[in-house]
N, C-alpha and C positions, 0 to 999 in steps of 0.2 A: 686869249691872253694867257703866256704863264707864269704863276708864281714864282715867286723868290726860289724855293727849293727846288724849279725845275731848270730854271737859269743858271741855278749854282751847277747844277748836274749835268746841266747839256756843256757850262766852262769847263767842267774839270774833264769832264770824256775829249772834248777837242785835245783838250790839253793834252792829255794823256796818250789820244791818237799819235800827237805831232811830236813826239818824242822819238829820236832815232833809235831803229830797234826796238821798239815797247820798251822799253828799257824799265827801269823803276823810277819812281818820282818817292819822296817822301810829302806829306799830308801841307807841310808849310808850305813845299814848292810849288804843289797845286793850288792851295788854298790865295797863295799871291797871283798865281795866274788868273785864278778864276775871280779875283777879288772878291773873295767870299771868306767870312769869319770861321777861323780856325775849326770852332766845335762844331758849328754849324754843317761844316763841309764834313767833319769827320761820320757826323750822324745817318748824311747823305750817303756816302758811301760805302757804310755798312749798311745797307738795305740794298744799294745797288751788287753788293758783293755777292 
């Protein structure tokens, strides 16, 4: 089973995958995609960086 913080991480990387050209996303756009709370997701992704 994974927790909250690995589902938010595994959304926002899909996410991020499916973007034309890697392009850029800003932190909201993912954080909607992933439906994952703003700060929350921010936190996630400075560890993932």
């Amino acid at each position: 089973m994974l927790s909250n913080r690995s589902r938010y991480a595994l959304r926002a990387m899909v996410h991020l995958a499916g973007l034309p050209g890697g392009g850029p996303a800003t932190i909201a756009e993912i954080a909607d995609a992933a439906a994952a709370p703003r700060k929350f997701l921010e936190a996630i992704l400075l560890d993932l960086r």
